[in-house]
N, C-alpha and C positions, 0 to 999 in steps of 0.2 A: 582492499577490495570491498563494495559494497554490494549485497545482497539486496535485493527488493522481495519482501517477505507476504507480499497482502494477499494471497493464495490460501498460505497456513495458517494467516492472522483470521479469514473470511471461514476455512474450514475451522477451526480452533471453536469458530462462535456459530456454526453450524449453516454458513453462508454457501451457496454452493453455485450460484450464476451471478452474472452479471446485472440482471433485471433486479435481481432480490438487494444485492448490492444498493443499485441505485436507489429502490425504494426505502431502503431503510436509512441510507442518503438524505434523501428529500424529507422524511420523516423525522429522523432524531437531529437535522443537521442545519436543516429547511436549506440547502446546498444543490439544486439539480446540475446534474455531470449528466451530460449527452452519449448515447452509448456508444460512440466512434471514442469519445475518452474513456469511459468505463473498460471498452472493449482493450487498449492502448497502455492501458495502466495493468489489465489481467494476462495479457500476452506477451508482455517484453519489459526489461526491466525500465524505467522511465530514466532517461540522460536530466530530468530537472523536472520538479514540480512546483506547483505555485503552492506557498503559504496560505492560503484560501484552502486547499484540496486537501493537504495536509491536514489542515486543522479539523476541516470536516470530518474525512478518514476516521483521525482520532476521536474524535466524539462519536461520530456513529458507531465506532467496530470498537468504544472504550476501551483503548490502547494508547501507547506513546509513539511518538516519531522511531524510539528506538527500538518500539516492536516491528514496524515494519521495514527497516533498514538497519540490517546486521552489517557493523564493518568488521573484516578479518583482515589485519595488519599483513603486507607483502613476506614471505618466508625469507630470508635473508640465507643465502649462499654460503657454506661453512667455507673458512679461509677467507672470506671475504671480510 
């Protein structure tokens, strides 16, 4: 299963809205993400993003892909 983490990554570095997000986006990233995606990526975990976004993310919130997507391997059924 994977986890979409960019809440605790955003709080970790003292980010705490979406607006501040963006800005620091647009600023360390030169990347502007519209707040209908800002809003989309903070409310739900995302089914697919683009390597653009991703990449940005990491440079502005100086993080890796795998700080923001934790996978936790399916629990496997004893006996099984």
């Amino acid at each position: 299963m994977l986890e979409w983490m960019l809440r605790k990554v955003m709080a970790a570095r003292g980010i705490w809205s979406g607006a501040e997000l963006a800005r620091i986006l647009q600023e360390k990233s030169d990347y502007p993400l519209s707040a209908p995606s800002i809003s989309a990526l903070l409310n739900q975990q995302p089914r697919q993003v683009k390597a653009e976004t991703l990449d940005a993310l990491c440079t502005a919130l100086e993080c890796t892909p795998s700080d923001l997507w934790v996978y936790t391997p399916p629990q496997k059924e004893k006996g099984a």
